[in-house]
PAPAVEX-545464 format. One record per residue (C-alpha): x, y, z; residue in three letters. Coordinates in nm, 2 decimals, m for minus. Each point is the difference from the previous one (the first is absolute). Example, Ala and Ser with C-alpha at 12.3 -4.5 7.8 and 13.67 -1.06 7.14 Angstrom:
2
{xx = 1.23	yy = m0.45	zz = 0.78	res = ALA};
{xx = 0.14	yy = 0.34	zz = m0.07	res = SER};
! end
This chain:
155
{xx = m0.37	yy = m0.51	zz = m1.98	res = UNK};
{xx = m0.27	yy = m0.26	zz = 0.01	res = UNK};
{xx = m0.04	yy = m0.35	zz = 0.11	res = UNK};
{xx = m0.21	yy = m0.27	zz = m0.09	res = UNK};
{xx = m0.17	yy = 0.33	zz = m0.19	res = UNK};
{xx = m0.05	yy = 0.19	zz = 0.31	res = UNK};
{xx = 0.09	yy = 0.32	zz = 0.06	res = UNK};
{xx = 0.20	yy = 0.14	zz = 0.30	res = UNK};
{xx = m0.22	yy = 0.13	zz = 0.27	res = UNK};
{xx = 0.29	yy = 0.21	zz = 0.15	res = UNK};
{xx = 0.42	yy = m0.02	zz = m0.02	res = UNK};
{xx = 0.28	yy = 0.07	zz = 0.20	res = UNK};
{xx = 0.37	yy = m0.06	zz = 0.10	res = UNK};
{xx = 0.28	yy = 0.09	zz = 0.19	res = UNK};
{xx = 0.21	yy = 0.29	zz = 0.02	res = UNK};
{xx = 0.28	yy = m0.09	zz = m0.27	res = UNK};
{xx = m0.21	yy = m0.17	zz = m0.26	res = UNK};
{xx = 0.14	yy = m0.32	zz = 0.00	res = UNK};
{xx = m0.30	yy = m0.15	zz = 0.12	res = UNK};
{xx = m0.36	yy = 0.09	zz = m0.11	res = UNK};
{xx = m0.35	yy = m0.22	zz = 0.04	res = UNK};
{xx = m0.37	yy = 0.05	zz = m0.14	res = UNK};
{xx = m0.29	yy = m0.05	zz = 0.24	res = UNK};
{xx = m0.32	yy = m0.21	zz = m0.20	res = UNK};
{xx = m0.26	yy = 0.06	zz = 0.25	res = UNK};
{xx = m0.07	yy = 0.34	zz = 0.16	res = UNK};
{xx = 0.21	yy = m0.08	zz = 0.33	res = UNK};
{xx = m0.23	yy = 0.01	zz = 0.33	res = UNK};
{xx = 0.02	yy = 0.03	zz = 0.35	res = UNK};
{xx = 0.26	yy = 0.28	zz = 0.06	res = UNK};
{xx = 0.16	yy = 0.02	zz = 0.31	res = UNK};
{xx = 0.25	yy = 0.15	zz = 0.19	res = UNK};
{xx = 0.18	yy = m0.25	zz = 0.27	res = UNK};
{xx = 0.21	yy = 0.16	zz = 0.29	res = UNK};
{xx = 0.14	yy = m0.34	zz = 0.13	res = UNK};
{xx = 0.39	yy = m0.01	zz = 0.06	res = UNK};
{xx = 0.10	yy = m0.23	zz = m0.23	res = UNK};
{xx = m0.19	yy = 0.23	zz = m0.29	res = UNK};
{xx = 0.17	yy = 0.33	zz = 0.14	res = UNK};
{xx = 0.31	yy = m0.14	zz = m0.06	res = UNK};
{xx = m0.05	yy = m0.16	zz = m0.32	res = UNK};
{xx = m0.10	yy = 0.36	zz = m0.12	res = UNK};
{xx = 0.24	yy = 0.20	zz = 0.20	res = UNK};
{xx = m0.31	yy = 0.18	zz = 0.12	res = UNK};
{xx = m0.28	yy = 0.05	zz = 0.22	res = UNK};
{xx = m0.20	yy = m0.25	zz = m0.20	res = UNK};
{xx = m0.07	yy = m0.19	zz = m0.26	res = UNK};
{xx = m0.31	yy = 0.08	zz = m0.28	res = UNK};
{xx = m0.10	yy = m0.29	zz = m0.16	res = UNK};
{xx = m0.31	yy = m0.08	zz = m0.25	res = UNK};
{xx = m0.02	yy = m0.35	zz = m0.16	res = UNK};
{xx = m0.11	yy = m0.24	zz = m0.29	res = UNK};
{xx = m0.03	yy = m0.35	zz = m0.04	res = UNK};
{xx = 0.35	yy = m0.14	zz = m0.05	res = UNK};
{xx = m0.06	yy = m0.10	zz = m0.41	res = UNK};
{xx = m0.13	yy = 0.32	zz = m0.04	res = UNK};
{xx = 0.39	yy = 0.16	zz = 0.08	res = UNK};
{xx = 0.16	yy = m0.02	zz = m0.32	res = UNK};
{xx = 0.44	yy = 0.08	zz = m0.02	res = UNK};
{xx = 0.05	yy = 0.22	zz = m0.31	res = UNK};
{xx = 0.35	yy = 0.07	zz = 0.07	res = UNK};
{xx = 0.24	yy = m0.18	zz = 0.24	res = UNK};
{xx = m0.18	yy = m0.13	zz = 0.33	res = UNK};
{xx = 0.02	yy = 0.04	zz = 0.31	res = UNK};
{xx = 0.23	yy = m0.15	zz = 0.23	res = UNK};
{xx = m0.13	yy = m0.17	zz = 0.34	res = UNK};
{xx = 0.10	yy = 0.05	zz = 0.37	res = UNK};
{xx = m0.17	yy = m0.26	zz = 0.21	res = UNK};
{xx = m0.08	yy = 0.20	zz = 0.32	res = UNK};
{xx = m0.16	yy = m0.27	zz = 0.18	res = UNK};
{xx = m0.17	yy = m0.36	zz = m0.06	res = UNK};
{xx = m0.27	yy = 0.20	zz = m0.11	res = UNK};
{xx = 0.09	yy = 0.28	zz = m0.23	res = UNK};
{xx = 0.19	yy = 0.10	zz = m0.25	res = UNK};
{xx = 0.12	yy = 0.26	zz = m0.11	res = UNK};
{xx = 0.09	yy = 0.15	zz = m0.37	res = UNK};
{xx = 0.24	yy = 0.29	zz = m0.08	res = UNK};
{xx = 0.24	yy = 0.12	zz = m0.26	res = UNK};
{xx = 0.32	yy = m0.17	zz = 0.00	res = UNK};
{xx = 0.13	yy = 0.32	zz = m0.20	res = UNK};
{xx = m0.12	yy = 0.32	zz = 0.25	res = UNK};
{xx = m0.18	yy = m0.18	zz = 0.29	res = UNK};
{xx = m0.37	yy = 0.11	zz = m0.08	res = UNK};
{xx = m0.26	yy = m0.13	zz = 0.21	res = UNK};
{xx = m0.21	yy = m0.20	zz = m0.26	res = UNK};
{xx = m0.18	yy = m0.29	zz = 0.11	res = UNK};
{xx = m0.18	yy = m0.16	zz = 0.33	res = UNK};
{xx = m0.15	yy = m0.36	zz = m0.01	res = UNK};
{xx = m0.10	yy = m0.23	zz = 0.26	res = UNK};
{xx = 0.13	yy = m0.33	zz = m0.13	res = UNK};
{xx = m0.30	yy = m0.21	zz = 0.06	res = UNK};
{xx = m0.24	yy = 0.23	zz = m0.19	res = UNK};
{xx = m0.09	yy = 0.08	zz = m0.39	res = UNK};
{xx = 0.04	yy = 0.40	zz = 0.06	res = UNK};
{xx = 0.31	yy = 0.17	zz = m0.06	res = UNK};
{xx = 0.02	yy = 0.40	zz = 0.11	res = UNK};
{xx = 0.18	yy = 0.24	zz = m0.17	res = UNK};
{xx = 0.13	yy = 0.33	zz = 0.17	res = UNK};
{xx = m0.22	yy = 0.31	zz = m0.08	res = UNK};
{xx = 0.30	yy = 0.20	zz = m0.02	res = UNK};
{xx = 0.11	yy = m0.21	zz = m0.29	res = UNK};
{xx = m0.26	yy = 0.05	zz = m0.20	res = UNK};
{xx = 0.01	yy = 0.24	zz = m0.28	res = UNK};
{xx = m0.34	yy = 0.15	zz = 0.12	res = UNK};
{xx = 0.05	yy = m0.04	zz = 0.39	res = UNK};
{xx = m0.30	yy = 0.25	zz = m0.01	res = UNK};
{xx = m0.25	yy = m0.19	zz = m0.11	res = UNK};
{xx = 0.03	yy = m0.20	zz = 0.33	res = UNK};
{xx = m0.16	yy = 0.08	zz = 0.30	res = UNK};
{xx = 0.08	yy = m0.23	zz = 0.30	res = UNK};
{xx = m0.32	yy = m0.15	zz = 0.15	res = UNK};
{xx = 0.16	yy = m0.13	zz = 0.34	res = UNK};
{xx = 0.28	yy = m0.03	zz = 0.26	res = UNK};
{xx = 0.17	yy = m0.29	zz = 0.14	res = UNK};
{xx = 0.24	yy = m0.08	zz = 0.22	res = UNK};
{xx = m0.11	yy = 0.32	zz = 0.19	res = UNK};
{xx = 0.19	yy = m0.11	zz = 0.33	res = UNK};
{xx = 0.33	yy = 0.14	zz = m0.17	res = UNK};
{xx = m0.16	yy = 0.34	zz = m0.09	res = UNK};
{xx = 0.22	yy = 0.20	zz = 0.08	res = UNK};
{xx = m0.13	yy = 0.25	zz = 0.23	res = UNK};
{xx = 0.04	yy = 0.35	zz = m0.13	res = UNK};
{xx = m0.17	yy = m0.14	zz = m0.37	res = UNK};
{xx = m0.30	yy = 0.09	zz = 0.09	res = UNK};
{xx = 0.11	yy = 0.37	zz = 0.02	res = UNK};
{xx = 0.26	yy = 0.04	zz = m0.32	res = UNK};
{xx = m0.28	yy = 0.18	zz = m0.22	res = UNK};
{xx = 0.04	yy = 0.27	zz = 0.29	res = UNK};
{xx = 0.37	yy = 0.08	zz = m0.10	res = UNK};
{xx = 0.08	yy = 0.30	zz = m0.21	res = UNK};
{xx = 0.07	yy = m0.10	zz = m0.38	res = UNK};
{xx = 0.25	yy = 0.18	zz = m0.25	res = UNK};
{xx = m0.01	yy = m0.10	zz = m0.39	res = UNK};
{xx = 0.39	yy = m0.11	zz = m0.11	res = UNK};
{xx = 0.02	yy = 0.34	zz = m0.16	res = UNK};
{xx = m0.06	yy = 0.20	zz = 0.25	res = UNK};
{xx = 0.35	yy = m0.09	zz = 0.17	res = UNK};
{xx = 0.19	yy = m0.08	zz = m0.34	res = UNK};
{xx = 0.23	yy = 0.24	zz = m0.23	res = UNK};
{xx = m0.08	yy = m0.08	zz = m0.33	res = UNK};
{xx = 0.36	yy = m0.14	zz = m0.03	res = UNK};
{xx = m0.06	yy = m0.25	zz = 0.30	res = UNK};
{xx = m0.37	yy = m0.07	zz = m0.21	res = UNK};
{xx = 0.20	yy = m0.09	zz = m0.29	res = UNK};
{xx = 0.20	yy = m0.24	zz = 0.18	res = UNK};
{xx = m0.27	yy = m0.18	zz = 0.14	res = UNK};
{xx = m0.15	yy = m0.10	zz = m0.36	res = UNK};
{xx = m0.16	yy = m0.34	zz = 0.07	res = UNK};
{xx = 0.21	yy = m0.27	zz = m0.18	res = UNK};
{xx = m0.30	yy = m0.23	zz = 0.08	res = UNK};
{xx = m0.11	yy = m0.24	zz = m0.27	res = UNK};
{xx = m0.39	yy = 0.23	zz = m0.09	res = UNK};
{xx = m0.30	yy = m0.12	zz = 0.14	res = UNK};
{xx = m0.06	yy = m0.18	zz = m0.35	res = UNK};
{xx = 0.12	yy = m0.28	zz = m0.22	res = UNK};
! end
């Protein structure tokens, strides 16, 4: 998909497919934020975020829908399965999109922290826990259950 002849830099969307965007700048400044009101919007212990100019965030299927979480932010998500999808301070021209949403989330590498006062305390120590891959403690029956019915990291 291209607009205005350019070319996406990256793509993504949510779980379910009903919503899917095209990045037109390489996004910048990644960041994971640990404030409250970003742990809950992501149902986790934080929020990665990485960011491009608010013209440069181009809807190629659906859009998102927007939950105001304060006078300064807002919030976008997929009405559909609830995906995480977009952070914007209102007042600005930069929109971030959740690395997780991305269809290469690896090609992101979060440069800095915020809200670092909400850390919770034992993050500091999760790589330390012991790690099992999903088939190391799945019958190939209960493997075949769990085929993804998420929309590919593609368009």
């Amino acid at each position: 998909m291209a607009e205005n002849g350019r070319k996406p830099i990256m793509t993504g969307g949510c779980q379910c497919g009903a919503v899917r965007y095209a990045l037109m700048s390489e996004p910048t400044h990644a960041s994971i934020c640990h404030c409250r009101m970003c742990q809950k919007a992501f149902g986790n212990y934080f929020a990665p975020l990485t960011g491009v100019p608010r013209e440069d965030l181009v809807w190629t299927k659906g859009q998102a829908s927007i939950f105001k979480s304060s006078e300064a932010v807002e919030r976008g998500f997929c009405q559909d399965c609830g995906t995480p999808l977009t952070f914007a301070y209102v007042e600005r021209d930069r929109i971030t999109v959740s690395i997780g949403s991305l269809d290469e989330p690896d090609r992101i590498m979060p440069e800095i922290q915020y809200g670092i006062e909400s850390r919770l305390p034992f993050f500091e120590r999760l790589h330390n826990l012991p790690g099992e891959r999903t088939e190391d403690d799945a019958s190939p029956e209960e493997l075949r259950k769990m085929a993804s019915r998420q929309h590919p990291d593609h368009d």
